[in-house]
C-alpha positions as CSV (number, residue, x, y, z in Angstrom):
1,X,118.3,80.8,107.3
2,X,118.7,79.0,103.9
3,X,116.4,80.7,100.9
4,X,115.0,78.8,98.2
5,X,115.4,81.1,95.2
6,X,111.9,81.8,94.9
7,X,112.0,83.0,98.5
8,X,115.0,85.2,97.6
9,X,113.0,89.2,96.9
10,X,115.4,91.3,96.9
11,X,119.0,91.1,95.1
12,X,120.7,91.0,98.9
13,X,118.9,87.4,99.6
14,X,120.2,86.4,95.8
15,X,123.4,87.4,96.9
16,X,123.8,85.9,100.5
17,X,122.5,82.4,99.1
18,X,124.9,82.4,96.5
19,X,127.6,83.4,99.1
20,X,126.5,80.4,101.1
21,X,126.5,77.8,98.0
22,X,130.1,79.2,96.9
23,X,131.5,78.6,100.5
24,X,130.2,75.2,100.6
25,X,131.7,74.4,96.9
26,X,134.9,75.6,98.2
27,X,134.9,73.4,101.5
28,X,134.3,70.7,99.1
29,X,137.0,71.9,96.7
30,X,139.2,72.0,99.9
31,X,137.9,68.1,100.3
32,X,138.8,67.1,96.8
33,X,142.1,68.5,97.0
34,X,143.0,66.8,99.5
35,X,142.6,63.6,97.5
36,X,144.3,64.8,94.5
37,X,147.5,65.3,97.1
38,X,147.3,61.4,98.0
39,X,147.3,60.6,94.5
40,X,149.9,62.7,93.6
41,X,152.0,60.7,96.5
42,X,150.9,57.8,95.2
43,X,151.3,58.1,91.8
44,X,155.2,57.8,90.9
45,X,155.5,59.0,87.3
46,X,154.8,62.3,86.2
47,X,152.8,61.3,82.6
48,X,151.0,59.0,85.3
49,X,148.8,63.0,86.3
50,X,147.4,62.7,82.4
51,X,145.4,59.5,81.8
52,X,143.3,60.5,79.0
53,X,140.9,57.5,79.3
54,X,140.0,58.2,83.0
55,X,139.3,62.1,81.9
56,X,136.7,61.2,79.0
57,X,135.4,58.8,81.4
58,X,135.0,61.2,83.9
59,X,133.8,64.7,81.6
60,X,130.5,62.2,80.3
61,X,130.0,61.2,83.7
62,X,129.9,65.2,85.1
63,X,128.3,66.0,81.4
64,X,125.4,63.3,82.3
65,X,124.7,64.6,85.3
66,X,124.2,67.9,84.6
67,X,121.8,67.2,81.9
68,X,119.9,65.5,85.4
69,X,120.0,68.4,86.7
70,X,118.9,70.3,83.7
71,X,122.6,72.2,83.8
72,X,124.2,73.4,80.9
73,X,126.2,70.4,79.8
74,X,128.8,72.2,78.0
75,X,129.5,74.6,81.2
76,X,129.5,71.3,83.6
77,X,132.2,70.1,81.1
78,X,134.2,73.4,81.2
79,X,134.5,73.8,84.6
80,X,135.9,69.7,85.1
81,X,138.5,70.1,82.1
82,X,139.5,73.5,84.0
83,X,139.4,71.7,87.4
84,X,141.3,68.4,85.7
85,X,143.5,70.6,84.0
86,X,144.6,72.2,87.1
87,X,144.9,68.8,89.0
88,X,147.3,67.6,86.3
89,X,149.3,70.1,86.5
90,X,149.2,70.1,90.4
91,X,150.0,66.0,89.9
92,X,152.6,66.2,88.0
93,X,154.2,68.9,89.7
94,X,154.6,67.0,93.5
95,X,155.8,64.1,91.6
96,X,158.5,66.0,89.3
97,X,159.9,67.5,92.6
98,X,159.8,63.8,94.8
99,X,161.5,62.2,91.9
100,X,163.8,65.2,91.8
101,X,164.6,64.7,95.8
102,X,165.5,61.0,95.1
């Protein structure tokens, strides 16, 4: 049974809910990286992964909603540019070795 935080009274309930919440993120990490496969196929150069424009665009957007959310902005922004970073590098990657297959 889910526990709001104010339910949680001992360290145990803190700890199972935050098990729960990191299971679901990665399911949805799992999600998003599917995408970022398809665009890797899609995509057919490798300078195509970096598109600085896109990642401003899309660091307000998370930056934005975690002020919503009354989240640390600067920490919402650090974990994108660490997930973008890593998508990049994923991107550019799969394309390198299909353009190297021919």
């Amino acid at each position: 049974m889910t526990k709001l935080p104010a339910e949680c009274t001992t360290k145990e309930d803190v700890r199972a809910e935050i098990d729960r919440i990191d299971q679901g993120l990665l399911t949805l990490f799992a999600e998003r990286h599917g995408y970022v496969t398809r665009m890797a196929e899609i995509k057919t150069d490798p300078h195509e992964a970096h598109d600085p424009d896109r990642i401003a665009r899309v660091l307000a957007k998370q930056r934005a909603r975690a002020a919503e959310l009354d989240l640390d902005e600067d920490q919402a922004e650090l974990i994108w540019r660490t997930l973008i970073d890593w998508n990049v590098n994923y991107e550019k990657g799969i394309i390198a070795a299909r353009k190297r297959q021919g």
